[in-house]
C-alpha positions as CSV (number, residue, x, y, z in Angstrom):
1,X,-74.8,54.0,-87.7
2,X,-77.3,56.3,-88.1
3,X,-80.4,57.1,-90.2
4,X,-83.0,59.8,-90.4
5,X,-86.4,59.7,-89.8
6,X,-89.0,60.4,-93.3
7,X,-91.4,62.7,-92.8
8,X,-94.4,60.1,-92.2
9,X,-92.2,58.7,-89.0
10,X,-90.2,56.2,-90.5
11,X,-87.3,54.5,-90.3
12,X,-85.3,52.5,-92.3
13,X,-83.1,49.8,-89.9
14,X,-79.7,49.4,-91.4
15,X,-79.3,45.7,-92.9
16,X,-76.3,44.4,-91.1
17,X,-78.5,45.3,-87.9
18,X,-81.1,43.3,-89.7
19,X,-79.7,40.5,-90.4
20,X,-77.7,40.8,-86.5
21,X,-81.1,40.6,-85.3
22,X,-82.6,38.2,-87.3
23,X,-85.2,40.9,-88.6
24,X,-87.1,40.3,-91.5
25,X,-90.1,41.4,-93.4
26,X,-93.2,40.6,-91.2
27,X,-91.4,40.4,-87.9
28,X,-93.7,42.8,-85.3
29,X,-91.5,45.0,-83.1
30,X,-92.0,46.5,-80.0
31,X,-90.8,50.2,-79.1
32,X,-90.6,52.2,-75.7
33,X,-89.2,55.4,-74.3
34,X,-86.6,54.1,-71.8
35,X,-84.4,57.0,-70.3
36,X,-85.0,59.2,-73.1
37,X,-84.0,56.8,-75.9
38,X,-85.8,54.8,-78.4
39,X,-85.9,51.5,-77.5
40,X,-87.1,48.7,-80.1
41,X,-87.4,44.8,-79.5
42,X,-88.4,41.4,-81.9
43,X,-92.0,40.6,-80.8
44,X,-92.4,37.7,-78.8
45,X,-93.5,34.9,-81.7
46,X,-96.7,33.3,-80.9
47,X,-96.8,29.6,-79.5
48,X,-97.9,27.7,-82.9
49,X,-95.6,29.2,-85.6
50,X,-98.4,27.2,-88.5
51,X,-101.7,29.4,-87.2
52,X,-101.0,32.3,-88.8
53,X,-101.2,29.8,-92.2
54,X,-103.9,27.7,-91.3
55,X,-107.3,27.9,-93.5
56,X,-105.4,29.3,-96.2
57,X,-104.3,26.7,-98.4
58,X,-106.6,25.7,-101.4
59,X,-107.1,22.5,-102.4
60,X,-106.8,22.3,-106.3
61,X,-109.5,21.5,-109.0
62,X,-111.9,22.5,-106.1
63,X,-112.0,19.1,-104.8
64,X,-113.0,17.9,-101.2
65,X,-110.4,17.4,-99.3
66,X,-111.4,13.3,-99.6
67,X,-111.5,13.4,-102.7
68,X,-107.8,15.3,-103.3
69,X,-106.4,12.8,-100.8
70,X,-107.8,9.7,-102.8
71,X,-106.4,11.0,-106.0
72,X,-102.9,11.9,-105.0
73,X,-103.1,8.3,-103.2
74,X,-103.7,7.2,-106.2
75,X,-101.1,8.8,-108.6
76,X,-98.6,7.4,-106.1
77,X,-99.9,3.8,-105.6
78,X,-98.7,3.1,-108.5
């Protein structure tokens, strides 16, 4: 397989190689020179795989996040 390098540096990583490695979009790779070649590795994934969503979510309506809880206590009360 090969593939040729755009003119800003890029690559484009052939999708059975993809999908081999289990890449996909947002997955941080490594690369190194090792004995002249181009060397590229998967990231190592940080401990907690939820931080990188946490503080994000929105609670609807703008309620507190009592007062969400309460109602959708409520709705299933019922």
């Amino acid at each position: 397989m090969t593939t040729a390098v755009s003119e800003k540096g890029q690559v484009t990583i052939p999708k059975r190689v993809r999908d081999q490695l289990g890449i996909r979009p947002g997955t941080t790779l490594t690369f190194a020179a090792v004995g002249g070649k181009l060397v590229a590795s998967k990231a190592a994934e940080a401990g907690d795989v939820f931080e990188k969503w946490r503080g994000r979510g929105r609670i609807p309506g703008g309620l507190s996040v009592d007062a969400y809880l309460a109602k959708a206590r409520d709705g299933h009360s019922r």
